[in-house]
C-alpha positions as CSV (number, residue, x, y, z in Angstrom):
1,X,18.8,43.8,6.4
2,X,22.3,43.1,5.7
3,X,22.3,40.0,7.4
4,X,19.3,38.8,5.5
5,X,20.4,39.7,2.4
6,X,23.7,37.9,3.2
7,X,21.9,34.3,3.5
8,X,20.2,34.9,0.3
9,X,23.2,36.0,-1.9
10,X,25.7,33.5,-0.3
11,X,28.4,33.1,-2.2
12,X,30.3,29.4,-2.3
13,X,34.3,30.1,-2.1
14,X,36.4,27.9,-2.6
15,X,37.7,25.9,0.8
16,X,40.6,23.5,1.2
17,X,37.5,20.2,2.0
18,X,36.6,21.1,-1.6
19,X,38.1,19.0,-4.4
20,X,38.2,19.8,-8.1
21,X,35.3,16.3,-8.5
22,X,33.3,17.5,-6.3
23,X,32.5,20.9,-8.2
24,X,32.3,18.8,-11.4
25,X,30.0,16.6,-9.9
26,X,27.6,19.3,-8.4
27,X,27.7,20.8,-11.9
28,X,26.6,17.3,-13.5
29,X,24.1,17.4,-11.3
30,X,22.8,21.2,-11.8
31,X,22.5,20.1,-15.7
32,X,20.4,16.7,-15.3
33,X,17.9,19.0,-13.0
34,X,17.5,21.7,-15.9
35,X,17.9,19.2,-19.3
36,X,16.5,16.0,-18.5
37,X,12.9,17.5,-18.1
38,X,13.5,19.4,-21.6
39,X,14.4,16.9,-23.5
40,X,12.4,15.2,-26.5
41,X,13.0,13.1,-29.7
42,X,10.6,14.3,-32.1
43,X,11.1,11.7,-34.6
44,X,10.8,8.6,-32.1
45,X,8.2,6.2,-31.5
46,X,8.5,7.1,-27.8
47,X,9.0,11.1,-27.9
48,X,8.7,11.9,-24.1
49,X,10.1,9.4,-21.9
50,X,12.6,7.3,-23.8
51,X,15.1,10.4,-24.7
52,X,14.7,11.3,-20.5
53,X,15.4,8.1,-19.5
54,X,18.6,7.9,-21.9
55,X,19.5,11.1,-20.1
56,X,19.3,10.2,-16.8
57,X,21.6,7.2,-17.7
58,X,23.9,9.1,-19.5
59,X,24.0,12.0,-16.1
60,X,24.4,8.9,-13.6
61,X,27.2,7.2,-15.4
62,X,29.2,10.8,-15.6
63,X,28.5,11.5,-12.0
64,X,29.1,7.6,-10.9
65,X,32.5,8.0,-13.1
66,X,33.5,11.5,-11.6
67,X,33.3,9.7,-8.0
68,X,35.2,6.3,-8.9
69,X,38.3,8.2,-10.4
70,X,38.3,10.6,-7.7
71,X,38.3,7.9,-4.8
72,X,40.8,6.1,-7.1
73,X,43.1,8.9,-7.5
74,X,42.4,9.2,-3.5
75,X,40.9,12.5,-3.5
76,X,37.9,11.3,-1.6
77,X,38.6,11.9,2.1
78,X,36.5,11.4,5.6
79,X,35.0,15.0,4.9
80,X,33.5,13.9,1.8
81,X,31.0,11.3,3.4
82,X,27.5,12.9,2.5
83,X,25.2,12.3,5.4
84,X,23.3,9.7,6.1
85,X,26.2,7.1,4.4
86,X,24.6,4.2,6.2
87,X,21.8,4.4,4.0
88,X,23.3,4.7,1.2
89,X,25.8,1.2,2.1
90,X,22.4,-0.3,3.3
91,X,20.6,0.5,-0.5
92,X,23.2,-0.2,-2.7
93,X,24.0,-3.7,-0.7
94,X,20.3,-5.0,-0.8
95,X,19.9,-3.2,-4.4
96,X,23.0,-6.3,-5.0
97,X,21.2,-9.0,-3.8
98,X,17.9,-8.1,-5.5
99,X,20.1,-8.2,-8.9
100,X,21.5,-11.6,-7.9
101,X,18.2,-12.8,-7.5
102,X,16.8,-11.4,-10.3
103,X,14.1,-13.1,-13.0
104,X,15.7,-11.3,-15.9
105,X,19.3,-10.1,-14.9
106,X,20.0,-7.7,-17.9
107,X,16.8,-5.9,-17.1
108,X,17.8,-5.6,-13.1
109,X,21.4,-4.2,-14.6
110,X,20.0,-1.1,-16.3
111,X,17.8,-0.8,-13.4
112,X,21.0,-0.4,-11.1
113,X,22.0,2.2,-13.0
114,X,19.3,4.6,-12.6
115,X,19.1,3.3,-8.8
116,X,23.0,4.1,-8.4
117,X,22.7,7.4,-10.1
118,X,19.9,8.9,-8.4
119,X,21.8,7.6,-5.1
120,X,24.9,9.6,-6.3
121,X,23.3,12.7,-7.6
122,X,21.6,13.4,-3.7
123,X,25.2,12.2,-2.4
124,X,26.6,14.8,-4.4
125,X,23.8,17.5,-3.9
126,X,23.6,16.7,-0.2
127,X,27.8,18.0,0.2
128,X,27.1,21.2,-1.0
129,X,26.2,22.7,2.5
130,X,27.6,26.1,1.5
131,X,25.4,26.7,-2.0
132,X,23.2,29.5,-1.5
133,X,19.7,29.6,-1.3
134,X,19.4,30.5,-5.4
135,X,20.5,26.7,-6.3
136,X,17.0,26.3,-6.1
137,X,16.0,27.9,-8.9
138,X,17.4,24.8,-11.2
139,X,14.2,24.2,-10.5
140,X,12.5,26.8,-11.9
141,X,14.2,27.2,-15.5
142,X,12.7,23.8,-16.7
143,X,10.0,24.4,-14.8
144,X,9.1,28.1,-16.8
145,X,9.5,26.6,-20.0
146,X,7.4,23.3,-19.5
147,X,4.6,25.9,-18.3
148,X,4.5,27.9,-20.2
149,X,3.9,25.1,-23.4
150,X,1.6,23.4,-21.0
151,X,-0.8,26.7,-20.9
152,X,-0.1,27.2,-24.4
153,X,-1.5,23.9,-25.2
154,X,-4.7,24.2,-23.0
155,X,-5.7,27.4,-24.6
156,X,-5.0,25.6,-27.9
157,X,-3.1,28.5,-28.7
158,X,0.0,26.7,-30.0
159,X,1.3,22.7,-30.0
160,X,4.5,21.7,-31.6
161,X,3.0,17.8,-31.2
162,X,-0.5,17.3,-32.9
163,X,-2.7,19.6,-34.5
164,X,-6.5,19.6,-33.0
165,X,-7.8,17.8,-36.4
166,X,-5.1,15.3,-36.0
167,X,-6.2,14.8,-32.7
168,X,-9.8,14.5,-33.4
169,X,-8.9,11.8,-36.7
170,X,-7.1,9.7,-33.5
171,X,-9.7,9.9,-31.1
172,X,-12.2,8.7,-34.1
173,X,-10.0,6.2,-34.9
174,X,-10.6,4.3,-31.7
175,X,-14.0,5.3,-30.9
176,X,-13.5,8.0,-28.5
177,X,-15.2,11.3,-27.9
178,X,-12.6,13.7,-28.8
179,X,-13.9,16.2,-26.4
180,X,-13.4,14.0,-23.5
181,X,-10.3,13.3,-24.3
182,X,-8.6,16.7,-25.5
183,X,-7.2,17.4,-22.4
184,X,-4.7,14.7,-23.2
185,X,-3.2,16.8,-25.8
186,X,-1.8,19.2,-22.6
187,X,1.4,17.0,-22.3
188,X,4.1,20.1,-22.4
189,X,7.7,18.4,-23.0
190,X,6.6,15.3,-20.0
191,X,4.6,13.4,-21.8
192,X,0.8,13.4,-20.6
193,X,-1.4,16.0,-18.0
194,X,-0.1,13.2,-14.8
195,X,3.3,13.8,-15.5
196,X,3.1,17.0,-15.7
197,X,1.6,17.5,-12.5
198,X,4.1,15.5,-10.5
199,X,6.9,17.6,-12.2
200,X,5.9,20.3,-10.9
201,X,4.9,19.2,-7.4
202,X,8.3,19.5,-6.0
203,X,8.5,22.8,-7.2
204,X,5.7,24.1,-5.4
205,X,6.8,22.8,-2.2
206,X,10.1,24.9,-3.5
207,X,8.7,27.9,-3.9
208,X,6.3,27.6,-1.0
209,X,9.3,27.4,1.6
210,X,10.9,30.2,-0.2
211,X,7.9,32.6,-0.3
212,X,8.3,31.6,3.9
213,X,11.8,31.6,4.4
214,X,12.5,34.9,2.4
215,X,10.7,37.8,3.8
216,X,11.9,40.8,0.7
217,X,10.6,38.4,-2.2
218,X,7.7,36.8,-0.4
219,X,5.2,38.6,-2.6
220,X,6.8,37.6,-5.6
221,X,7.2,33.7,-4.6
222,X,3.5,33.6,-2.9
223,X,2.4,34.5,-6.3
224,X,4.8,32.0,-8.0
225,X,3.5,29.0,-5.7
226,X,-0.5,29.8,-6.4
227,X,0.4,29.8,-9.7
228,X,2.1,26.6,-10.2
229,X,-0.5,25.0,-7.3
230,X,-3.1,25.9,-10.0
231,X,-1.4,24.3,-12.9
232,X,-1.3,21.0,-11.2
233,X,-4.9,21.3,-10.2
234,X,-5.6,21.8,-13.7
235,X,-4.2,18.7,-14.5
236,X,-6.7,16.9,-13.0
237,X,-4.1,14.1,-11.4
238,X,-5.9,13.5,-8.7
239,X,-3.6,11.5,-7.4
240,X,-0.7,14.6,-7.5
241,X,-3.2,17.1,-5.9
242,X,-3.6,15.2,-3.2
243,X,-0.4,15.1,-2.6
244,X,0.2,18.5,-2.8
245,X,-2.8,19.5,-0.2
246,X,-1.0,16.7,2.3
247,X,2.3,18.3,1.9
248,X,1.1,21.9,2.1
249,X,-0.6,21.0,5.1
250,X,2.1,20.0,6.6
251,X,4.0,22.7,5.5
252,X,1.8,25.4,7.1
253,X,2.1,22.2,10.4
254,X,6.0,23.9,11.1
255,X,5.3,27.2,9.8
256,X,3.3,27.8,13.0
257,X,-0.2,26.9,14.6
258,X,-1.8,30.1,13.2
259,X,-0.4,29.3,9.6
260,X,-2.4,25.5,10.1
261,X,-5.2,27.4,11.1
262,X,-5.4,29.7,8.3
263,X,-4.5,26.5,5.8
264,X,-7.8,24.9,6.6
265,X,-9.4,27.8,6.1
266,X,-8.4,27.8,2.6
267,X,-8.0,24.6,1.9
268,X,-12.0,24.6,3.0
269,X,-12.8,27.8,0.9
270,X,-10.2,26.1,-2.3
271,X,-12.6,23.0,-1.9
272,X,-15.9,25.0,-2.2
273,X,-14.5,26.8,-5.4
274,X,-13.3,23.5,-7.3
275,X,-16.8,22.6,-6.9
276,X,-17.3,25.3,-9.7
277,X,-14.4,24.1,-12.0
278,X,-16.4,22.0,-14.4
279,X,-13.3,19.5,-15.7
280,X,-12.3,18.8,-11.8
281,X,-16.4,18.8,-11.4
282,X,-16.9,15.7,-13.1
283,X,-13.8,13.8,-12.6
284,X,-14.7,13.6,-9.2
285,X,-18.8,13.1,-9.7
286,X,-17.6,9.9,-12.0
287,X,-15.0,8.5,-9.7
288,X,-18.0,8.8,-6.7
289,X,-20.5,6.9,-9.5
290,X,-17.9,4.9,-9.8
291,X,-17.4,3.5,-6.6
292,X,-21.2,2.9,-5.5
293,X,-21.5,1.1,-8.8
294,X,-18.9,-1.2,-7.8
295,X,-16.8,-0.4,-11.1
296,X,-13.1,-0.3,-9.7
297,X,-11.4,-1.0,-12.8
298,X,-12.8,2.3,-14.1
299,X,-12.3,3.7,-10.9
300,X,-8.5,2.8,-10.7
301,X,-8.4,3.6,-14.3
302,X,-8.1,-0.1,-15.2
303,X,-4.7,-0.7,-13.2
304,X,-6.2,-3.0,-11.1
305,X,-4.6,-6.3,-13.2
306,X,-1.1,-4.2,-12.6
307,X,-1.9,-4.3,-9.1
308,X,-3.1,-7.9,-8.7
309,X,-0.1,-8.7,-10.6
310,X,2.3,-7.0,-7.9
311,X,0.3,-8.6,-4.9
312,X,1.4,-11.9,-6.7
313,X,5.5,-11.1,-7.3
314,X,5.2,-10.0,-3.6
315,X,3.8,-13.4,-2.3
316,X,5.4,-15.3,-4.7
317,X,9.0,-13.4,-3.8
318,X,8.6,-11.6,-0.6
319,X,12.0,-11.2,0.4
320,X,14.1,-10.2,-3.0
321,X,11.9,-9.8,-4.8
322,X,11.7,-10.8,-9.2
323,X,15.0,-7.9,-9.2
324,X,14.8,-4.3,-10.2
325,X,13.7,-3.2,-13.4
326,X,11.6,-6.7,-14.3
327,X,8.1,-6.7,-13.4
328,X,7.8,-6.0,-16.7
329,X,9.2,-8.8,-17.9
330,X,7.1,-10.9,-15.3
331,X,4.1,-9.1,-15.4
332,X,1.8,-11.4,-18.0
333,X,2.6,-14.4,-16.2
334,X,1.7,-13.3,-13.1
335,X,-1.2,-11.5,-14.1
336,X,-2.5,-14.5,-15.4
337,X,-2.0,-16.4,-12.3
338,X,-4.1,-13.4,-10.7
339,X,-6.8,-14.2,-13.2
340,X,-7.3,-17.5,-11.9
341,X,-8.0,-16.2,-8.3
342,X,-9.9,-12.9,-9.2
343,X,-12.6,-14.3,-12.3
344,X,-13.4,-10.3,-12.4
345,X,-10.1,-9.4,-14.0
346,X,-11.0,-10.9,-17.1
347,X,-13.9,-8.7,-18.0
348,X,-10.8,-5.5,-17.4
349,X,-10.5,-3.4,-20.6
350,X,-7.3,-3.7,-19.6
351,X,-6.8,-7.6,-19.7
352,X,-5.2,-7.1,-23.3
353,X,-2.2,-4.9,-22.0
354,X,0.9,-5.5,-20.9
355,X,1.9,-3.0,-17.6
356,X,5.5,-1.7,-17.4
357,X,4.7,-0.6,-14.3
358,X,2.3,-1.0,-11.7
359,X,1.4,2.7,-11.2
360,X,2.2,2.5,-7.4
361,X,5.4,2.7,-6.7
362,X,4.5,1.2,-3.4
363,X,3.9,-2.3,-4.8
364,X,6.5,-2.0,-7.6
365,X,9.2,-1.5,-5.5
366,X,8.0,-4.0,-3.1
367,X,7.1,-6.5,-6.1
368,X,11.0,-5.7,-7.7
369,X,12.9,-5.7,-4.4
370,X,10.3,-7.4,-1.9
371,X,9.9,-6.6,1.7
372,X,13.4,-5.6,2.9
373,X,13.6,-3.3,-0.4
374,X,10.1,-1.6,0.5
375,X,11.4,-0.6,3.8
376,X,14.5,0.3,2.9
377,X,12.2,2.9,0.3
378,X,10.5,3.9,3.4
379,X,13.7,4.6,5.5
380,X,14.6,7.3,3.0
381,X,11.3,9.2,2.9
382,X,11.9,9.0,6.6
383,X,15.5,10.2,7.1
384,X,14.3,12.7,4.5
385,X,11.6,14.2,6.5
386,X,13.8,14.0,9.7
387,X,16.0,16.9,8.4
388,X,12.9,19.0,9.4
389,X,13.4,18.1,13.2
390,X,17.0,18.3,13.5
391,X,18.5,20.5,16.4
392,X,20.2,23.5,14.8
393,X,22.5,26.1,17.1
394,X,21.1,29.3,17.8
395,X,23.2,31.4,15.1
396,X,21.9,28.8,12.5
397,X,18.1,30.2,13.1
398,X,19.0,33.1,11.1
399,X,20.3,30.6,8.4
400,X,17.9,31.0,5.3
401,X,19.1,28.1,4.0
402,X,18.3,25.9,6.9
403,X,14.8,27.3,7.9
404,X,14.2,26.4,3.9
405,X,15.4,23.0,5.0
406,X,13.1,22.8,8.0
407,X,10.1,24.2,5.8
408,X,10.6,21.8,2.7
409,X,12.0,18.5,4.2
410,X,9.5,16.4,5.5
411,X,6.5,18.1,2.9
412,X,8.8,16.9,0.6
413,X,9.0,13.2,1.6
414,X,4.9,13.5,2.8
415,X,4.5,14.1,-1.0
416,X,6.7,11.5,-2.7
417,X,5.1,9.0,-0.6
418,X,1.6,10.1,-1.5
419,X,2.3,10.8,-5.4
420,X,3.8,7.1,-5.2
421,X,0.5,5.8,-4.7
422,X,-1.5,6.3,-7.4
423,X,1.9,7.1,-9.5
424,X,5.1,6.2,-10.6
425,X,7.6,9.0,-10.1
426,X,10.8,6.2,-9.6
427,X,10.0,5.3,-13.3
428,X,9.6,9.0,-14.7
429,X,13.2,10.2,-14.8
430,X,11.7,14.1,-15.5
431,X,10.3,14.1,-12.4
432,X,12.5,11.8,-10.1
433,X,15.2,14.5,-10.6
434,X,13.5,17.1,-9.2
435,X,12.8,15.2,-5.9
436,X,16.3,14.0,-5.9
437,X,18.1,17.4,-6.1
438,X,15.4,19.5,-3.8
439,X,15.8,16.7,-1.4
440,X,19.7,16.5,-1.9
441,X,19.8,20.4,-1.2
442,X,17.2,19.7,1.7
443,X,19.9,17.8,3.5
444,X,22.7,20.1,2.6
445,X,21.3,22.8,4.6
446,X,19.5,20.5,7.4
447,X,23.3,21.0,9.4
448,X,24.5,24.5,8.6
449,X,27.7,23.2,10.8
């Protein structure tokens, strides 16, 4: 008991491989986990993800700054190298030559930033071997708050955003049924219902792991992880809850064969009762009527020119790519080069639109960074998920921190990859950083050494 209770309460002393900027840099870090996902403008034109993003920049330049003096002032030694530093050299090079390359270089700039910064917040995270198993719950402070207003708004109890008349005037407006489309009024501080379920996917897998790996509180976080599991199913992101079953899966995969077993049997049982929840219901019935009428657009929710236009940056640049940050600015000429090959695009509702993004990040960052860039993006999911095989010495096993490791690694990458698909979590700063620190800590405590 003492022992156990010793892993979870770890405290981190000070040591003499410790500088001054690295403790300011993990502290940089703890505060973009818990405010960027908080943050809002109320009076902007672009209330959610505008104010995040500005964030996010503002974090990575602090924690990019807190490095560069510190390996000026030669304070940065061999010890300091976060794992996996090849990667990191490999990334940052090729992120270089994509810039270089670029169609709109100012774009590609800013994009480096947020590309450098997430690469330094994991750096940072991933030094802190000696943190103690609680550093996860950074997680869970903007996660709390964010649920709470989320469950708030779908009992239309109380939202701080739009009143229901308001609302139904909108919907009016543009020739909408209301009803249909209240659920998009559920947008807690993130923005809409699909951002709101891939914030909270990471933290799931964080709370499952915990609810394994600590035997005192598992009550408390089994409960915890059903009841944030539900919150993304009641987003109805299909995309996100896929990605959740896949990583859970794989979850119960290293808890032990019996633990697989008994995942299929309610993930079989959890598949019988979503047939009874109505909203989930009829998503699904439209998406199957959908696909035998052969209407993808409204299948793919009309991202299907987005996606054409990627195919074509990707042929057209294959190996840097138009540069990070700019298919955007290339997207309308590409799309209508896309046109001329696919005649069905121009009866899309969403021919008139111009896509930011291509809602998979698979094709974005292959589009932005071409080949070399997209396997570069898979190489990290991969090293990622490796932490879950790595050979630990026998004292370790009783190491909370790296059975949490073992247990949340490679569901972690398995989920990123499949959220990436239908989403675009590399553009959605709110919940980027909550993959970036639960996979930074991930690594931490993959090598208890």
């Amino acid at each position: 008991m003492r022992g156990r209770r010793r892993d979870w309460a770890l405290e981190t002393r000070p040591t003499e491989s410790r500088h001054v900027w690295r403790t300011l840099a993990w502290q940089i870090s703890i505060a973009a986990t818990v405010i960027i996902p908080l943050l809002i403008d109320w009076q902007g034109a672009d209330s959610f993800r505008l104010p995040k993003q500005a964030a996010f920049d503002g974090f990575s330049i602090a924690v990019l700054a807190v490095i560069a003096i510190a390996a000026i002032l030669g304070k940065v030694t061999r010890q300091d190298a976060p794992a996996f530093g090849w990667y990191y050299i490999a990334l940052a090079s090729w992120t270089i030559v994509t810039v270089v390359a670029a169609s709109q270089q100012v774009l590609a700039m800013h994009a480096v930033l947020s590309i450098f910064g997430g690469m330094a917040i994991t750096a940072v995270v991933s030094l802190e071997k000696d943190r103690p198993l609680r550093s996860v719950f950074a997680l869970l402070i903007p996660a709390s708050l964010n649920g709470i207003l989320y469950v708030l708004q779908e009992l239309r109890i109380w939202n701080p955003f739009i009143r229901l008349d308001e609302f139904i005037a909108q919907t009016a407006g543009i020739g909408r049924d209301w009803r249909k489309e209240i659920h998009a009024m559920s947008t807690a501080l993130l923005g809409n219902p699909s951002d709101v379920a891939g914030f909270f996917l990471p933290v799931v897998l964080a709370v499952a792991a915990l609810a394994v790996t600590d035997r005192r509180r598992r009550p408390i976080f089994l409960a915890l992880a059903v009841l944030v599991a539900g919150l993304v199913v009641n987003t109805r992101s299909l995309t996100t809850v896929f990605a959740m079953i896949a990583a859970l899966f794989v979850l119960a995969t290293l808890i032990s064969r019996k633990a697989f077993v008994a995942a299929v049997t309610v993930s079989l049982c959890g598949a019988a009762l979503l047939l009874f929840y109505g909203p989930l219901r009829s998503k699904l019935r439209d998406a199957a009527e959908d696909w035998k009428a052969q209407r993808y657009g409204r299948l793919f929710t009309s991202r299907l020119p987005a996606f054409a236009a990627a195919w074509e940056m990707i042929a057209d640049h294959p190996v840097a790519g138009v540069g990070p940050g700019c298919f955007k600015f290339d997207y309308f000429d590409y799309k209508l080069r896309a046109e001329t090959r696919h005649p069905w695009m121009l009866d899309s509702e969403a021919r008139q639109g111009n896509f930011a993004e291509v809602h998979n990040d698979h094709l974005q960052v292959s589009a932005e960074m071409g080949i070399p860039g997209y396997f570069l993006f898979l190489a990290g999911l991969a090293l990622l998920g490796s932490c879950s095989f790595k050979r630990r010495p026998n004292d370790a096993l009783r190491d909370a921190r790296a059975e949490f490791s073992r247990l949340c690694s490679l569901p972690l990458a398995v989920s990123f990859a499949v959220l990436a698909i239908g989403q675009f979590p590399l553009e959605l700063p709110a919940v980027l950083i909550g993959f970036l620190y639960l996979a930074g800590l991930n690594i931490a405590w993959s090598d208890p050494r």
